[in-house]
C-alpha positions in Angstrom: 118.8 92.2 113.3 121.1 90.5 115.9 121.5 86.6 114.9 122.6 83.9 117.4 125.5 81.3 117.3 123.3 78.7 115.8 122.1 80.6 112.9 123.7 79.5 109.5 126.1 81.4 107.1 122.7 82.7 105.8 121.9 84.6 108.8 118.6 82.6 109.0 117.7 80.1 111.9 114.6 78.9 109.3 117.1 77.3 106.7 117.3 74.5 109.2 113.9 74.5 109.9 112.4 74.7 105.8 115.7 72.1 105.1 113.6 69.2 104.5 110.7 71.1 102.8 114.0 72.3 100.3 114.9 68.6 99.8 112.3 66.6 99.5 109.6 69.2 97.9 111.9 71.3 95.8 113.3 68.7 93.2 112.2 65.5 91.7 113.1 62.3 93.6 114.1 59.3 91.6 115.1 56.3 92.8 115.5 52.1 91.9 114.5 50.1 94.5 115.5 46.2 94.2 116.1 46.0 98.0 112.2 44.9 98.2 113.2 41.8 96.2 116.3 41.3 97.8 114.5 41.8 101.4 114.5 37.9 102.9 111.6 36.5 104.6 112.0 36.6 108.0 109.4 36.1 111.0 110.2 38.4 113.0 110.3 40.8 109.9 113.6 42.9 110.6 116.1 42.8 107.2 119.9 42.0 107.6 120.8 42.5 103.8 121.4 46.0 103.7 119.2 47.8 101.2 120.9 49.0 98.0 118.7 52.1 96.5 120.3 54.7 94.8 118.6 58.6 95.2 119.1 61.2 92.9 117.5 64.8 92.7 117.8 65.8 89.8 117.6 69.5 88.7 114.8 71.6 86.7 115.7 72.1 83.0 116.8 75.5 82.2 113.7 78.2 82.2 112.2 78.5 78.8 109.5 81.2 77.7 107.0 78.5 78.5 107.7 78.1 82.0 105.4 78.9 84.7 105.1 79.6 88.1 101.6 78.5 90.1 101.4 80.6 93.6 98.9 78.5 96.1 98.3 81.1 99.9 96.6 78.2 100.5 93.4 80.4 101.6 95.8 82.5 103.6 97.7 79.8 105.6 100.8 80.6 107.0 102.8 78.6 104.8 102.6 79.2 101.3 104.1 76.9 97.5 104.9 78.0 94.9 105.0 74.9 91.9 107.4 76.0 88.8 105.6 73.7 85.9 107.4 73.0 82.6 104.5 74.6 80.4 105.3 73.0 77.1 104.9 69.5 78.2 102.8 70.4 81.3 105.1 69.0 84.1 105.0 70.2 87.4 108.9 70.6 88.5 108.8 70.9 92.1 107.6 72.8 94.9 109.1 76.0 96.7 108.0 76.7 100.1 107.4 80.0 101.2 105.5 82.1 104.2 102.2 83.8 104.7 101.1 85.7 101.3 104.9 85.9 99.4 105.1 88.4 96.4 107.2 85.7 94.0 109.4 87.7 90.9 111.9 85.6 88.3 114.5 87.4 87.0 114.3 88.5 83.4 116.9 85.3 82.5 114.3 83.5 84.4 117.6 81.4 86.4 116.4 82.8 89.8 113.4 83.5 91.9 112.8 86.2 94.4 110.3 85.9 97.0 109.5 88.4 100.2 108.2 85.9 102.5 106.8 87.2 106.5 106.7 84.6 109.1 106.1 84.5 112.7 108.2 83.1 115.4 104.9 81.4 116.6 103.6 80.4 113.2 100.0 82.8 113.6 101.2 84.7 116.4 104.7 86.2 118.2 107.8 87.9 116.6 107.3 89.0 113.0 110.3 88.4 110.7 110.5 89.8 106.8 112.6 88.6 104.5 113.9 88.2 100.8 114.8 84.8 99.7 116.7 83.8 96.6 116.4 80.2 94.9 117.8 79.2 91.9 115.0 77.9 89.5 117.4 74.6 88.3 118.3 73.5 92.1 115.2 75.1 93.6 117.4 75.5 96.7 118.2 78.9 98.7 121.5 81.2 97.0 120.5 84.0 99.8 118.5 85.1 102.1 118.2 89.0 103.4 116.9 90.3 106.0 114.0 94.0 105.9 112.7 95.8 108.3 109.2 93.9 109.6 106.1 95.9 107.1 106.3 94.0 104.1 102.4 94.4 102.7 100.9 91.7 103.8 96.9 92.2 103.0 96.4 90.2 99.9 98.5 88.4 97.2 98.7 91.4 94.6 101.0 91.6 91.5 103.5 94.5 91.7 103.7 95.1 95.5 107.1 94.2 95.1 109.0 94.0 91.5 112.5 93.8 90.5 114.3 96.3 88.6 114.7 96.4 84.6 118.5 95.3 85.3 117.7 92.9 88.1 120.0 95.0 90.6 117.4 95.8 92.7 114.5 94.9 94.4 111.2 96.6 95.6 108.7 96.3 97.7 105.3 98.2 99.3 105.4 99.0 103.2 101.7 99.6 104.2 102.6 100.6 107.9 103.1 102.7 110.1 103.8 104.9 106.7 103.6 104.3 102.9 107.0 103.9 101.9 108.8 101.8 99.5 111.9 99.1 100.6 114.9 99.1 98.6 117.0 95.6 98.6 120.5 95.3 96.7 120.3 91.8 95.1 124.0 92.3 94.0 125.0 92.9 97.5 122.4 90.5 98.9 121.5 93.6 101.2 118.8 96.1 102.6 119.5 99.4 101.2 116.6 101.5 103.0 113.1 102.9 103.0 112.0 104.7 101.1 110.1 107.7 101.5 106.6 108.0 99.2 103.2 109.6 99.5 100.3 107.5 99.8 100.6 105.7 96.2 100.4 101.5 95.8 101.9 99.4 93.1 105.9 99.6 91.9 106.4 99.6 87.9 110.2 99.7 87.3 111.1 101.6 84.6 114.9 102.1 83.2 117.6 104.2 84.6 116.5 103.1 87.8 113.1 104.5 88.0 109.9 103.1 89.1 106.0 104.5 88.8 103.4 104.2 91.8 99.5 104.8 91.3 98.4 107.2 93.9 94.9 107.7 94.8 94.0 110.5 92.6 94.5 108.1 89.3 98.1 110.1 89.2 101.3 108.4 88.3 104.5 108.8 90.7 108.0 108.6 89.2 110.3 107.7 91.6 114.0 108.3 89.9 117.1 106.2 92.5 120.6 106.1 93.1 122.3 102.9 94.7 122.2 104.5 97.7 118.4 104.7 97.9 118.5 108.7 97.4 115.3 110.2 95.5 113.4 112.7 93.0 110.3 112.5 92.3 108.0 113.4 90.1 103.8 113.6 89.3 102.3 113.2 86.2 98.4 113.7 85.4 96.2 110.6 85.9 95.8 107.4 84.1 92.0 107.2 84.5 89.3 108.7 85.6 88.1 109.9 89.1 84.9 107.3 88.4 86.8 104.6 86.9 87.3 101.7 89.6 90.4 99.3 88.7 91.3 95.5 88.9 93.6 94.5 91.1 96.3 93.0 89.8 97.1 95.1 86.3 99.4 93.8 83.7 102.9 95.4 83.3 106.3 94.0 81.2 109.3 95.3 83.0 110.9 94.8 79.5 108.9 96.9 77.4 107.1 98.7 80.4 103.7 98.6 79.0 100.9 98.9 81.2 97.7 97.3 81.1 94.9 98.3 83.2 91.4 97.6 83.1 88.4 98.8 85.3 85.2 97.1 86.4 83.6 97.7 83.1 85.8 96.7 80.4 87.5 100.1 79.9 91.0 99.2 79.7 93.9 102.2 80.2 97.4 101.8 79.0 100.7 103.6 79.6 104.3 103.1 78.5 106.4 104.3 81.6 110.0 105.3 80.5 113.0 107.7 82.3 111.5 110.2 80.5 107.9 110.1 81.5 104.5 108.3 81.4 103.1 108.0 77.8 99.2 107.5 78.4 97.3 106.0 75.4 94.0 106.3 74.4 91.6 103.8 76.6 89.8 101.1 74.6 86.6 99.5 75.4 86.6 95.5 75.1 83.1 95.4 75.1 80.4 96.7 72.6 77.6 98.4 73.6 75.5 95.2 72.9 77.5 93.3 75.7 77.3 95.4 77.7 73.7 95.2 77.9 73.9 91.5 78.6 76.1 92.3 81.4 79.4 91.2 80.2 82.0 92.1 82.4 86.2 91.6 83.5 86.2 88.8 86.5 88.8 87.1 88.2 91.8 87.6 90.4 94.4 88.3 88.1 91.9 88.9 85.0 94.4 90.5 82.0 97.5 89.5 79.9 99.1 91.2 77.1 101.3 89.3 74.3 103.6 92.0 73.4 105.0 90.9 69.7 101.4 90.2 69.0 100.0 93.3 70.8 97.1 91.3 72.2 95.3 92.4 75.3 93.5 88.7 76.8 91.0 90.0 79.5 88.9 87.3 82.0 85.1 88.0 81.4 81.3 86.8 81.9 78.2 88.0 82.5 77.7 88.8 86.0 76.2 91.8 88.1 78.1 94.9 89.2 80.6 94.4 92.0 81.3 90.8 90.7 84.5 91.8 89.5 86.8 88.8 92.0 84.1 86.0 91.2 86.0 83.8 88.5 85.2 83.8 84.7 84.6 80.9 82.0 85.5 83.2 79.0 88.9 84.8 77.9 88.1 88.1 75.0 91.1 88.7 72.8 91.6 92.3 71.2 94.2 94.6 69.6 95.8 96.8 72.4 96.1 99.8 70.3 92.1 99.6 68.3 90.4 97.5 70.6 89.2 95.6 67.9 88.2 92.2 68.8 90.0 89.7 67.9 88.2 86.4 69.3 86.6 85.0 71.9 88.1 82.0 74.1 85.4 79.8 75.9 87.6 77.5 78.9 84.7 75.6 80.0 86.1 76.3 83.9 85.7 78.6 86.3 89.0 80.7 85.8 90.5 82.9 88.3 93.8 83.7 87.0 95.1 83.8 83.4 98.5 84.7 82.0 100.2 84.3 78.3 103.8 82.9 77.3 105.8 85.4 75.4 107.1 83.2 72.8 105.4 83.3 69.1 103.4 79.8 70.0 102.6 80.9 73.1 100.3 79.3 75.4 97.4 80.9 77.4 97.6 79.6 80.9 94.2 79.4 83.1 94.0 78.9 87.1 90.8 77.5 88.1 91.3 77.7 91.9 88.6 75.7 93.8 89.4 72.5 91.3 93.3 73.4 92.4 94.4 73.1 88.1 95.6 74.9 85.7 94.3 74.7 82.2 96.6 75.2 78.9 95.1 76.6 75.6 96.7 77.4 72.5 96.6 81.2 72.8 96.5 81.4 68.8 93.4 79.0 68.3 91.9 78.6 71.7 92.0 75.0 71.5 92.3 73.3 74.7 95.7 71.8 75.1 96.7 70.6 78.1 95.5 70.4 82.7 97.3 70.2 85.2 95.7 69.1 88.8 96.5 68.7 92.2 98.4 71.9 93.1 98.6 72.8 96.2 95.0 73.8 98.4 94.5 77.2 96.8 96.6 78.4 93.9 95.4 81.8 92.8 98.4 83.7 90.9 100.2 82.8 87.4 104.0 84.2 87.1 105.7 83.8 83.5 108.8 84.8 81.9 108.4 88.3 81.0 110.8 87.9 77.6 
């Protein structure tokens, strides 16, 4: 795309434009301010001793495995914020501004954030533009911005339409129209590579040796095997689940250990490991006797499952609701052991919870997103106990990010 003599170094007239939103939103502000006292008295009000305040922003403290990142659409507004919180002592950070429905990643370090925004040259209408910003998570401020081709997804805020790779070389994301294909972004080279070229499958699971897995319609997995260059093979393998089996939204998946957590509307929950070599499918597990299931209880939420993987502990979002109430929110968190389904215990959060995710640390913390009271609980994953709240963020927060090691 052709830029114009005022753009920046960036390429990016908007870096003017989301400047102040960058300063004054994306770090703490702290400042002394004896001028008031100093100020003298005067009738006609106006100050002639100059004011003497001092402002510093300071930065974040390096990511730890308790940090988290709270993604507010802001029920679909064109500007979106994402709030990095400091999850051990439950301190919101900052704010990071982004556009209409932004697919947010961290790095496996956890020192940067990548977001695909879309924006429009007339905020809800004109000239669409889509591109991949870079912040670094102690600053919070812009290291690059890259331009891709306008068809970034853009129905929904969904997990793994766009991931990075297992090395952090690359990034991908979905492209719904005109045809399913797959954009390819070279984070080294702050660059577009290319689309590429896919058959109607959704999702993107890196996998090492630069690989990634898409779930096609028919429950099949799609290996997708990548040079630098953005050159292909692919590959099919049989189906995760069932032609009856209706999945959640927004699965779990560790880009570290690539394990794959699934669960449908019932409680059935399907799990692969997705290497170079091929998809490992294990045996499904039901989270729910067939007593509970009598009473109706069933997964709910937006992004409704976590997985600890050193403890191998699946944490699913449930309640007792009718069919087809899978995206209403949930007030109880079931625990079990990914590999016998065995359940391990049952968390009761006392809020309407729409998103849930878990630190990977070995006191890690269960995180909780109630959405219309704009907070996010903490629990002690271990114990349940109720630890910690966090309120005023943002006008719709409705997506949990967290270190994945």
């Amino acid at each position: 795309m052709k830029r114009s003599n005022s753009q920046t170094k960036t390429g990016r007239p908007s870096v003017m434009r989301r400047f102040a939103g960058h300063l004054a939103a994306a770090a703490v502000l702290t400042a002394a301010q004896p001028a008031l006292a100093e100020m003298p008295a005067t009738l006609d009000g106006l100050a002639t001793t100059p004011l003497h305040d001092k402002v510093t922003i300071d930065t974040a403290p390096p990511s730890d495995s308790k940090r988290v990142y709270v993604v507010d659409p802001g029920h679909f507004n064109m500007t979106s914020v994402i709030f990095p919180v400091d999850g051990k002592n439950n301190k919101l950070l900052g704010m990071v501004d982004a556009t209409k429905l932004p697919n947010a990643m961290i790095t496996s370090d956890g020192k940067r954030m990548v977001v695909a925004n879309t924006m429009y040259s007339r905020v809800a209408r004109g000239k669409r533009d889509d591109y991949v910003e870079v912040l670094d998570m102690e600053t919070l401020n812009p290291v690059a911005d890259i331009d891709i081709p306008e068809g970034r997804f853009l129905i929904q805020v969904l997990d793994k339409m766009a991931s990075l790779s297992t090395d952090d070389k690359h990034m991908f994301f979905y492209q719904f129209a005109p045809t399913p294909g797959v954009g390819m972004v070279d984070l080294q080279k702050n660059s577009f590579v290319k689309m590429l070229d896919v058959p109607d499958c959704y999702y993107v699971f890196p996998a090492p040796k630069q690989n990634f897995y898409m779930h096609c319609r028919d429950g099949s997995m799609l290996q997708v095997t990548y040079d630098d260059k953005g050159n292909t093979k692919q590959k099919t393998h049989k189906p995760i689940r069932g032609e009856k089996d209706f999945m959640m939204n927004n699965p779990y998946y560790s880009t570290s250990n690539n394990r794959l957590v699934w669960p449908n509307y019932e409680g059935r929950v399907f799990q692969a490991k997705l290497t170079a070599s091929g998809a490992e499918y294990m045996k499904p597990i039901e989270i729910f006797s067939d007593k509970e299931k009598a009473e109706n209880w069933r997964p709910g939420g937006w992004q409704p499952v976590a997985y600890h993987k050193d403890r191998n502990e699946i944490y699913l979002l449930a309640d007792q609701r009718a069919k087809w109430t899978h995206k209403t929110p949930s007030r109880f968190v079931v625990v079990a052991d990914a590999t016998t389904g065995k359940r391990l215990r049952k968390i009761e959060m006392k809020h309407d919870i729409d998103a849930i995710a878990v630190s990977q640390d070995k006191e890690p913390h269960l995180y909780a997103l109630d959405t219309i009271a704009k907070t996010m609980h903490t629990f002690d994953a271990k114990t349940g106990k109720h630890v910690a709240s966090l309120d005023e963020l943002g006008k719709a927060p409705i997506m949990l990010i967290v270190a994945d090691k």
